[in-house]
C-alpha positions in Angstrom: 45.2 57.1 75.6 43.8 60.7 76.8 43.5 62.3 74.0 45.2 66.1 73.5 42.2 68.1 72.4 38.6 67.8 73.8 35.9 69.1 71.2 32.9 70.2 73.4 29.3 68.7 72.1 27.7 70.7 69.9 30.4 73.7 70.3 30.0 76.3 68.4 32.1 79.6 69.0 29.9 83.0 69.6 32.3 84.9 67.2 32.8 84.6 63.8 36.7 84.4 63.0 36.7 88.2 62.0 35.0 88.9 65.0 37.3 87.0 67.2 40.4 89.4 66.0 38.5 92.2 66.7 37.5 91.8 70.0 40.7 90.0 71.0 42.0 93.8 70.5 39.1 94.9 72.3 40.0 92.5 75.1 43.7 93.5 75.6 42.8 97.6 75.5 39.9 97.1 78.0 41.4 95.3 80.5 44.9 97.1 80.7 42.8 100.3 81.1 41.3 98.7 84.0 44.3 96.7 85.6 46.8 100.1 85.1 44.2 102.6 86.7 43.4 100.0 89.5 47.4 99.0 90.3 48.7 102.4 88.7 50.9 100.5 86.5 53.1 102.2 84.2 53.7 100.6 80.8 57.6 99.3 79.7 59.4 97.7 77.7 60.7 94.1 78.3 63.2 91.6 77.0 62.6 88.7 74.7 65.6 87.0 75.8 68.2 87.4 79.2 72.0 86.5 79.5 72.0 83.1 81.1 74.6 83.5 83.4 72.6 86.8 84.6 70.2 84.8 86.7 67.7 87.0 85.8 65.4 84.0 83.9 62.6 82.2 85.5 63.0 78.4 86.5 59.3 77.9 86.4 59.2 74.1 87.7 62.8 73.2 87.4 62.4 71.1 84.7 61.3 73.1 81.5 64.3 73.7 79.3 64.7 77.3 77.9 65.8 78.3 74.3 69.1 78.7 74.0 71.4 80.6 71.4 74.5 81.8 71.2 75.7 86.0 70.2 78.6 85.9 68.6 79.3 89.6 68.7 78.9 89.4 72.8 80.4 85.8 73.0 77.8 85.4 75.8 75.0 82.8 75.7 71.7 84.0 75.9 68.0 82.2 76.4 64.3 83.3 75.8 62.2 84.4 78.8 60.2 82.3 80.3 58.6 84.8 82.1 60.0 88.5 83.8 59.1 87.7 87.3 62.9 88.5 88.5 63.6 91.2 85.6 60.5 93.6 86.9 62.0 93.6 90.4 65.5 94.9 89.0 63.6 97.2 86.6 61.4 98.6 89.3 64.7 99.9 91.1 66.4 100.9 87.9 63.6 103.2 87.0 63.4 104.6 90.6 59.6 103.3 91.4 58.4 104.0 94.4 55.9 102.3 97.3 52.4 102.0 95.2 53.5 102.3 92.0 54.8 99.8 89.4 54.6 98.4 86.1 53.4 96.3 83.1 54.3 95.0 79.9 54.0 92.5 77.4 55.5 89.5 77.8 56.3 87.2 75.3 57.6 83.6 75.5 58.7 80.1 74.0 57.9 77.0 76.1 59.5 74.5 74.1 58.5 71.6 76.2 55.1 72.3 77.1 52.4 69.8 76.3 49.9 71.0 74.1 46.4 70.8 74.9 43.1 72.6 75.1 44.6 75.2 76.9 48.5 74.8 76.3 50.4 76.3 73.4 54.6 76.5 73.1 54.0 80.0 72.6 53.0 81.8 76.0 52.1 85.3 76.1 51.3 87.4 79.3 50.8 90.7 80.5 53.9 90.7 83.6 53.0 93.2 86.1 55.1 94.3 89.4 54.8 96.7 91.9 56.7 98.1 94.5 55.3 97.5 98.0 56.4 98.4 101.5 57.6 95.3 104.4 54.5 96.3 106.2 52.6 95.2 103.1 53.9 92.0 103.2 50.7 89.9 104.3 47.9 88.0 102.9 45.2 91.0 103.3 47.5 92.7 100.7 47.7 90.1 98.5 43.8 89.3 98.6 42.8 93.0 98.0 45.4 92.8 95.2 43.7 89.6 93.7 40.3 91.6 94.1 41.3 94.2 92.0 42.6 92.1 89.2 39.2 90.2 89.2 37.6 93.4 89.3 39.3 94.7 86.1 38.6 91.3 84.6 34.8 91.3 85.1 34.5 95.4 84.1 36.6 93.9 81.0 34.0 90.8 80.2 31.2 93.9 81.0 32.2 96.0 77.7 32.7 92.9 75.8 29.3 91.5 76.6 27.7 94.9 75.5 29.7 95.2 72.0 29.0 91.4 72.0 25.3 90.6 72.9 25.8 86.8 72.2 28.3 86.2 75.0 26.4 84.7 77.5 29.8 84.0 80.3 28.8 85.8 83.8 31.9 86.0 86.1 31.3 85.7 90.1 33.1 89.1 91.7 33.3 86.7 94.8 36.5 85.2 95.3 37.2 82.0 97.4 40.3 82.1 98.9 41.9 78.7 99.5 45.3 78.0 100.8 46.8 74.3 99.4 46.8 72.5 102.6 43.2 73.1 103.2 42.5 72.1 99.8 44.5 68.8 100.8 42.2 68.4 103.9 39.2 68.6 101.5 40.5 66.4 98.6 43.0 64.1 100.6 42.9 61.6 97.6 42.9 63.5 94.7 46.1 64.8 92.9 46.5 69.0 92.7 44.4 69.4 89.4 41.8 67.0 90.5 41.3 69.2 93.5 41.3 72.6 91.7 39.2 70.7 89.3 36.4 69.7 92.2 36.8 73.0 94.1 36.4 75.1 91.3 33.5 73.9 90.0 31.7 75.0 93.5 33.7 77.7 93.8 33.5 79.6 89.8 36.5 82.3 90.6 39.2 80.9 93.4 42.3 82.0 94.2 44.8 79.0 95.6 47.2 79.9 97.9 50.6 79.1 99.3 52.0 77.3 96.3 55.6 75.9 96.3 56.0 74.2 99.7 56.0 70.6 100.9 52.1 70.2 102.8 51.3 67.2 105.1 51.0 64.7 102.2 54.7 65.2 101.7 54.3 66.5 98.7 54.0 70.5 96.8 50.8 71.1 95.6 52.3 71.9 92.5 56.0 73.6 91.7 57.0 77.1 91.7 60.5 78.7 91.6 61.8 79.1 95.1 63.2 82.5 94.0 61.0 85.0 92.9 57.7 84.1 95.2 57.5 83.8 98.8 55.4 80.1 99.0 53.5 81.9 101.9 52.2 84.9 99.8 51.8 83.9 96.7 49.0 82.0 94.7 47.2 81.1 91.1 43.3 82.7 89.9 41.4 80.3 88.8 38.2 80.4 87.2 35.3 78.4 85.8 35.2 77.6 82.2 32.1 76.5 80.9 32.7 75.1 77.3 35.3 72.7 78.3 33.8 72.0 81.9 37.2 72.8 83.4 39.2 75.3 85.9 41.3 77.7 84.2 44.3 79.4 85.5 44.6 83.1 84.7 47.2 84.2 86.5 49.8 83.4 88.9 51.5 85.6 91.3 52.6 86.5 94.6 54.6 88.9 97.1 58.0 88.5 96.3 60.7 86.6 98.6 62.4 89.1 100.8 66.1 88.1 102.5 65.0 85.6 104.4 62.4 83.8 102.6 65.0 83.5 100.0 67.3 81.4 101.4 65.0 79.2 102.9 63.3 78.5 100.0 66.4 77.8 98.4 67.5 75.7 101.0 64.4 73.7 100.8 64.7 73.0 97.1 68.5 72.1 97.2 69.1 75.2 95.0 71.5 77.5 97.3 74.1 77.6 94.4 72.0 80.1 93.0 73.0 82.5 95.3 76.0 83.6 93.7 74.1 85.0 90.7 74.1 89.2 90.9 70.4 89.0 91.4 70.2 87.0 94.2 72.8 88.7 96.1 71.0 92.0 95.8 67.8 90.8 97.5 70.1 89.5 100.1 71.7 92.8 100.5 68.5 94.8 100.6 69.5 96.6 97.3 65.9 95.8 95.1 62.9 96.9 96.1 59.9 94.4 98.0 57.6 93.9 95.2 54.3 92.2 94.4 53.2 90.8 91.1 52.6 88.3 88.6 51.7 87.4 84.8 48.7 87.3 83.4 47.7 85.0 80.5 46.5 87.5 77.5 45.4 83.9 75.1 43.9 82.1 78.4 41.5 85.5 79.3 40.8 85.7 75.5 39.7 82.4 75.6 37.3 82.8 78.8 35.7 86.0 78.0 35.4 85.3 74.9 33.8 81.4 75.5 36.2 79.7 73.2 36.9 76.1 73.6 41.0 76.2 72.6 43.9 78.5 73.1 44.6 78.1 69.1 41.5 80.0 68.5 42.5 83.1 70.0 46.7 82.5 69.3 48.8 81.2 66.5 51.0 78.7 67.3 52.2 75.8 66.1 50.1 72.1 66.6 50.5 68.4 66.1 48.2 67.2 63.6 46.3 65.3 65.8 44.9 68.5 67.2 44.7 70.1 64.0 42.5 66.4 62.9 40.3 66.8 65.9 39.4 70.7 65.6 38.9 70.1 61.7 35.3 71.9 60.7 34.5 72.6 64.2 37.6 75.1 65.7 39.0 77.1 64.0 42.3 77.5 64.8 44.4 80.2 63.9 
């Protein structure tokens, strides 16, 4: 059996545990300098949790079961975020945002079935960013120069960290390769979607892999994405290299959002049209939110890069099985 946790030979983290929380801090205030001043983000604040007949949650894969309560004093159900890729849009128009500007927050989240791993924890936590865009933007030379400027942020970020920080040794590549699924297919015809991201990745130390969500020639998605907030021809993950556990790691997905007509054929391709009678979905269909771009950012998985540590735990708390907690014993220190 594979086992959950990998402990790195001879790992040892670069940061002493009072150092990590310090520059954890350091890492969160130096790169939403960076990200706001590049995107001109505005900061907000965000729900924890949505009404669930509002719409307004995210899917994710289809499969991943939100938390659930009930509000007695409403008499209205209600579920955690998975993530605020649908609330931003509605925001964005509430707040009367305009073509270049948008906003940020944090973005806090319970994946309750989520296997836990290296770098998977039941407790997510993002920065969710979205910004208003014109239909002329709507094209893949927008969304590359928009992936540039995050990986821009992130390296100026790794920068300050390395000079507070001599013994960090991580050098980021500024170069991105931009890959679309299908031609990673054609590369890596018999290897499954993390295999390929895995091989390309390696050669290729900051990727971005796009076009996620549709069938490709095999038959099958490269891997699943909501067929409501992304349009599957704009949209994509940033990958990079992560040298302690020898491994790509996704930092963010995201993607120009679906407009009218991407909308309902997406939804039409994933057998989920009954969505369409949530309030949401029938304003994009009505032209009544604004075209958007954006996308959440993992805050624990960039800790965890710049930073060279070899699990999510070190840089979050969470909750583990004690089969991780057994294998990180004297060697991770988890939080």
């Amino acid at each position: 059996m594979k086992k959950k946790t990998i402990v790195p030979k001879n790992y040892q983290s670069s940061l002493s545990v009072y150092d990590t929380q310090k520059a954890i801090g350091l890492t969160k205030h130096w790169f939403e300098e960076a990200l706001t001043g590049s995107l001109k983000l505005k900061r907000v604040s965000a729900p924890l949790f949505v009404d669930t007949t509002s719409g307004l949650n995210d899917n994710l894969n289809g499969v991943e079961r939100p938390v659930q309560f009930d509000v007695p004093a409403l008499d209205t159900p209600a579920e955690v975020v998975h993530s605020l890729a649908k609330w931003k849009r509605t925001a964005l128009k509430q707040y009367d945002f305009h073509v270049g500007n948008g906003i940020y927050t944090d973005m806090n989240a319970i994946r309750r079935d989520e296997e836990l791993d290296n770098l998977h924890s039941i407790y997510v936590d993002q920065w969710d960013w979205e910004r208003v865009i014109s239909r002329e933007q709507r094209n893949l030379d927008y969304l590359k120069q928009t992936v540039q400027q995050i990986v821009n942020a992130i390296i100026e970020t790794s920068s300050r960290l390395h000079t507070k920080y001599p013994s960090l040794s991580i050098e980021l590549d500024s170069n991105v390769s931009f890959i679309t699924t299908q031609e990673l297919e054609n590369l890596y015809p018999d290897f499954n979607d993390k295999e390929r991201e895995l091989a390309y990745v390696k050669e290729h130390p900051t990727t971005f892999i796009m076009q996620i969500g549709d069938k490709l020639l095999s038959g099958k998605p490269h891997d699943g994405r909501s067929p409501d907030y992304d349009d599957w021809q704009l949209n994509g993950d940033l990958l990079f290299w992560h040298e302690p556990l020898q491994t790509a790691v996704e930092i963010s997905s995201m993607g120009i959002r679906v407009d009218e007509t991407s909308l309902k054929e997406q939804l039409e391709k994933a057998n989920a049209t009954d969505r369409l009678k949530y309030p949401y979905h029938q304003q994009i269909l009505a032209n009544e939110l604004p075209l958007t771009i954006g996308g959440g950012i993992g805050q624990s998985r960039m800790c965890m890069l710049l930073l060279e540590k070899a699990h999510i735990g070190e840089v979050q708390v969470s909750l583990w099985d004690e089969e991780t907690i057994e294998a990180c014993r004297g060697t991770i220190n988890l939080l």
